[in-house]
C-alpha positions in Angstrom: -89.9 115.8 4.6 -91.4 112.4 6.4 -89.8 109.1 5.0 -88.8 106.5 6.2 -85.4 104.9 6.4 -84.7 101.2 7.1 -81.8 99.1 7.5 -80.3 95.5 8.6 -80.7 93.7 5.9 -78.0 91.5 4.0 -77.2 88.3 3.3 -77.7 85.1 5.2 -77.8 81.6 4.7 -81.3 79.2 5.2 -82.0 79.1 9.0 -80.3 82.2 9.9 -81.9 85.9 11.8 -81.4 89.1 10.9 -82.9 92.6 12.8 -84.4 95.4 10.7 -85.0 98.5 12.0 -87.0 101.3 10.6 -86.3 105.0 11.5 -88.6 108.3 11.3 -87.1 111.0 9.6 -90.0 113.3 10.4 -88.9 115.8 13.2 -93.0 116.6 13.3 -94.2 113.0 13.0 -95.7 111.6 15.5 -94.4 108.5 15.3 -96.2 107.4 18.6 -99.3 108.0 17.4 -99.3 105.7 14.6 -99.7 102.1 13.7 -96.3 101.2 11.7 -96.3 98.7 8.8 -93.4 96.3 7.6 -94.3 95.1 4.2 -92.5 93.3 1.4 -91.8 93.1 -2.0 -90.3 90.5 -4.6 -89.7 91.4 -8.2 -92.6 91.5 -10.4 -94.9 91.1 -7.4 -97.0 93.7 -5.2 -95.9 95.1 -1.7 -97.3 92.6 0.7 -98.0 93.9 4.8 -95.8 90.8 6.9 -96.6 92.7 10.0 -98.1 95.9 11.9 -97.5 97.5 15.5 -99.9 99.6 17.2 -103.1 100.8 17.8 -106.0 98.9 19.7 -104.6 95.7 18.1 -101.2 96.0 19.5 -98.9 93.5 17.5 -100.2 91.3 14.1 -97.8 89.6 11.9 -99.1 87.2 9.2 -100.1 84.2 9.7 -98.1 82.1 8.1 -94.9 84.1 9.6 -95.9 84.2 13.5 -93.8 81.6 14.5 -90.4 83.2 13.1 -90.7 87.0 12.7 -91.5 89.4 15.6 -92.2 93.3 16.0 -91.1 95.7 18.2 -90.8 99.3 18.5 -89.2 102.2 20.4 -91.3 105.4 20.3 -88.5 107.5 22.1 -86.3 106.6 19.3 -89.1 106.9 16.2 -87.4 103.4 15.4 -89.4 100.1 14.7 -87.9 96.8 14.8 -88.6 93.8 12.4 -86.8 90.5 14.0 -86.7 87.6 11.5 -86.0 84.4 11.9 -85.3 80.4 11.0 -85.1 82.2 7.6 -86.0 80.5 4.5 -85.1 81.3 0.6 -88.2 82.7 -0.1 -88.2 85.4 2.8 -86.0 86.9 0.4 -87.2 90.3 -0.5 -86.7 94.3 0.1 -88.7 94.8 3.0 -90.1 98.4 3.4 -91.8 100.1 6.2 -94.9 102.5 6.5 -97.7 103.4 8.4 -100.5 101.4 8.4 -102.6 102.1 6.1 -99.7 103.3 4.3 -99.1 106.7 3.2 -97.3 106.7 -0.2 -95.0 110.1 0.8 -93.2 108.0 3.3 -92.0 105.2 1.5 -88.4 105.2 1.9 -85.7 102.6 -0.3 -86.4 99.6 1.5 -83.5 97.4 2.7 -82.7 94.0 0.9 -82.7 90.8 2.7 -81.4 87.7 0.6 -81.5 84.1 2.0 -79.7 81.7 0.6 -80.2 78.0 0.3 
């Protein structure tokens, strides 16, 4: 069954970077062919898109995170790659990824990223 698995995430102080990767677990995905997602969540709040890869528009992150996150991805490997950094407090969240639009079959646990202050 499709899901995805992510990982890199931990704790860090204000101003630090940390790598998140995202693997396919799909042997019959085609991971190539799709645009891949990283969103976010914070307790008590929705699942918010931070970034996408892919497609005719290549790479998008948020606007108000450009200047400190970046997205890459390795299609050989099924693996996609959020880099995050100058950190701040309220990056803190569990950080998932998905398609995008999302599928809700592949959501996998997330991995939890904590900055503190």
């Amino acid at each position: 069954q499709m899901k995805f698995v992510e990982s890199g995430g931990g704790l860090v102080q204000a101003g630090g970077s940390l790598r998140l990767s995202c693997a396919a677990s799909g042997r019959t995905f085609r991971f190539e062919h799709n645009v891949i997602g990283w969103y976010r969540q914070t307790p008590g709040n929705q699942r918010e898109l931070v970034a996408t890869i892919g497609g005719r528009e290549g790479t998008r992150i948020s606007d108000s995170l450009k200047d400190r996150f970046t997205v890459s991805r390795d299609n050989a490997a099924k693996t996609a790659y959020l880099q995050m950094n100058s950190l701040k407090p309220e990056d803190t969240a569990t950080y998932y990824c998905n398609t995008s639009p999302y599928n809700r079959l592949f959501w996998g646990q997330g991995t939890q990223d904590t900055v503190s202050s």
